[in-house]
C-alpha positions in Angstrom: 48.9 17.5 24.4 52.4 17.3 26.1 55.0 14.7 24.8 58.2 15.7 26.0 60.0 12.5 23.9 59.0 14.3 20.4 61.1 17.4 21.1 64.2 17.8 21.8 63.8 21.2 23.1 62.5 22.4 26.5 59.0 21.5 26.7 57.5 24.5 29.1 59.3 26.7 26.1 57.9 24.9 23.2 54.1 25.0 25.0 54.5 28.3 25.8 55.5 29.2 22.1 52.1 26.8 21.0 50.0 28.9 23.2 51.2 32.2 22.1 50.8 30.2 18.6 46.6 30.2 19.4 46.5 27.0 21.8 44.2 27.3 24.4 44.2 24.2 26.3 46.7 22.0 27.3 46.9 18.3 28.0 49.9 17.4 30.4 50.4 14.1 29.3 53.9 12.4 30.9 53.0 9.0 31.8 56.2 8.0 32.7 56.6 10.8 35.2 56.1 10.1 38.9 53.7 12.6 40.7 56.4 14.8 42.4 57.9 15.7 39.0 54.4 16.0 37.3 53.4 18.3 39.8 56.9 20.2 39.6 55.8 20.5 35.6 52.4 21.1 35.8 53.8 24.5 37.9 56.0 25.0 35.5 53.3 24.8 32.7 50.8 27.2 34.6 53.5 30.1 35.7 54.6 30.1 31.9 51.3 30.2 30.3 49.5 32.3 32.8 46.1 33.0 32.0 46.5 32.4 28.3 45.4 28.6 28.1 43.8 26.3 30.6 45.9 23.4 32.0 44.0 19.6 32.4 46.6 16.4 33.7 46.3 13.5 32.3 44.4 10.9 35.1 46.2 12.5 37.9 43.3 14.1 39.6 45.5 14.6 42.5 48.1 16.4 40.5 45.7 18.8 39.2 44.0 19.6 42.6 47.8 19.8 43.6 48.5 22.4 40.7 45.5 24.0 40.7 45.1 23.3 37.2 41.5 23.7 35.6 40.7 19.6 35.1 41.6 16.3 34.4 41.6 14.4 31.1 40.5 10.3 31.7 41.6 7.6 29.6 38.7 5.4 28.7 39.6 2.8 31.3 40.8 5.5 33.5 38.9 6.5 36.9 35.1 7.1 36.7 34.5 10.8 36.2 32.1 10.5 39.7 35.6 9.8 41.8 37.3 12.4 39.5 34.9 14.6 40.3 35.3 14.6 44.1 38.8 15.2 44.3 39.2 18.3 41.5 35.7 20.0 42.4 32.3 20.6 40.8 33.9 23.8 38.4 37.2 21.4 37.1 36.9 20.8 33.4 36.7 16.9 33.4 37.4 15.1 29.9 37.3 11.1 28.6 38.8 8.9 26.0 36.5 7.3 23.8 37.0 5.0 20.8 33.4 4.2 20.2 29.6 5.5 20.5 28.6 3.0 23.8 32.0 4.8 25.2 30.5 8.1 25.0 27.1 7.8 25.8 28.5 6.4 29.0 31.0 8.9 29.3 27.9 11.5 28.8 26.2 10.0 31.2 28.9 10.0 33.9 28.9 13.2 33.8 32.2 14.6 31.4 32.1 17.8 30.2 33.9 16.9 26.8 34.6 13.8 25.1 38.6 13.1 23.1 37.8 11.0 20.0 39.9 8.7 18.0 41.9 8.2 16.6 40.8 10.0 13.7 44.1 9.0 11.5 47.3 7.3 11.9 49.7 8.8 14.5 52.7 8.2 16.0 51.6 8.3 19.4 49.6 5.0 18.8 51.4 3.0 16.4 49.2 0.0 14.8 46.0 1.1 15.9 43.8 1.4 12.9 42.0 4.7 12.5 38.7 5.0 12.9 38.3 8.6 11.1 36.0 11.0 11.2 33.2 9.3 10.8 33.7 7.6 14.5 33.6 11.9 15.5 30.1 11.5 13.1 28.3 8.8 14.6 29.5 9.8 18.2 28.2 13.5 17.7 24.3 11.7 16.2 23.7 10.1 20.0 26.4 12.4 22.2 25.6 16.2 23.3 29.3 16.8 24.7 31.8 19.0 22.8 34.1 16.2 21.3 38.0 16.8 20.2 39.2 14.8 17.5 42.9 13.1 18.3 45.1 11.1 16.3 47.3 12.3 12.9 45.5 15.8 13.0 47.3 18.2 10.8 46.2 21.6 8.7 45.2 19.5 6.2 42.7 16.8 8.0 41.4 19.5 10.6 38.4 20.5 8.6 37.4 17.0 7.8 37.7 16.7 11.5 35.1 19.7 12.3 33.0 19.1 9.7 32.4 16.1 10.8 31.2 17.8 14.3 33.9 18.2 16.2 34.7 21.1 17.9 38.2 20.8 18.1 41.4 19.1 17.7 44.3 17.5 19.9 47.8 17.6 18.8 51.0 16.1 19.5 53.4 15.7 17.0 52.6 18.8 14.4 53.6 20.9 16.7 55.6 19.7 19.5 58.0 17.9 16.7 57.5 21.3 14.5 60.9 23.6 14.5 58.6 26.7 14.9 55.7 25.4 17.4 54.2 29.1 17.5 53.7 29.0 14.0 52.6 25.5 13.7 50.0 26.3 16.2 48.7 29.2 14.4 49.0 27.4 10.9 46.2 24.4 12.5 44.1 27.1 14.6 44.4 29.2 10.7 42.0 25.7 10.0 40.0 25.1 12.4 38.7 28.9 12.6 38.1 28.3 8.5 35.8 24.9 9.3 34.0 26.7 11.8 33.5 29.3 9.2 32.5 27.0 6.5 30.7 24.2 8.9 29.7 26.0 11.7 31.3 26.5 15.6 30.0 22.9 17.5 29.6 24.3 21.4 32.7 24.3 22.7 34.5 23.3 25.9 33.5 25.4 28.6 34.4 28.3 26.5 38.2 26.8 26.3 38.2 23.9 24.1 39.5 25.0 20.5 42.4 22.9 19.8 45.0 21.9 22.5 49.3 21.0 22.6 
């Protein structure tokens, strides 16, 4: 998941590095950004990674039909997945927020094809929200079919606890956008992930992509 604030580096660089690193799909996430500029980036983004990761845009359904990137990630209060739906195509990978179980039944429902949960610990990205853990990725995964990604303070370390809790991946910001070697950094947390799904199993993941994502 893209921050461009965490880094002062080039960001197309630095998620290029985190693909080549093991990521293989990418959140665009530049809220401030109006949609010429996010469209400009989301180019930028596709040419650099090529066929190596999927791209999804953050709520901008019309930036991703514009880019021809492969979906759209929805905030929970963010457009229904139905109007989503209509403007990137039936094929479009098409993911939602959730912070509780009602939120992702609904979500299910709608019609996602995979679910973001959290925020699993405390992160920098959303600063006095109290984690909910793993155990929110627990309880979602008892009532929810979806592939779900665990968000929030992810690192090496927490990644298993993540998966094990039945997850089937992880989102990342700050580990390794904010790390001075984002190749390595990714392939130090995908290193983690592929030992859970050892140890814990491989939950179904998102339409083949969905292992962890910059």
């Amino acid at each position: 998941m893209t921050d461009r604030t965490v880094t002062s580096g080039d960001l197309v660089e630095r998620v290029t590095q985190a693909v080549l690193g093991g990521v293989d799909l990418v959140q665009l996430r530049e809220k401030d950004l109006p949609g010429g500029e996010l469209l400009e980036l989301a180019q930028s983004l596709l040419e650099a990674i090529g066929g190596r990761a999927k791209l999804i845009i953050n709520e901008r359904a019309d930036v991703a039909l514009a880019a021809g990137a492969q979906g759209v990630q929805l905030g929970e209060d963010g457009l229904p997945v139905s109007a989503a739906r209509q403007t990137v195509g039936s094929e479009a990978l098409i993911g939602r927020s959730v912070h509780s179980v009602p939120a992702a039944v609904q979500a299910e429902a709608m019609g996602a094809d995979f679910l973001v949960v959290g925020a699993m610990f405390a992160s920098r990205s959303h600063p006095g929200v109290v984690p909910a853990g793993p155990g929110l990725v627990r309880q979602i995964s008892g009532d929810c079919r979806l592939p779900l990604i665990g968000i929030g303070g992810i690192t090496p370390e927490n990644a298993p606890d993540v998966i094990e809790a039945g997850a089937s991946g992880v989102a990342v910001i700050t580990n390794i956008l904010a790390a001075q070697d984002p190749k390595a950094a990714a392939a130090k947390l995908k290193e983690a992930i592929c030992e859970a799904w050892r140890v814990y199993g491989n939950p179904a993941r998102v339409a083949q992509a969905g292992r962890n994502y910059d």
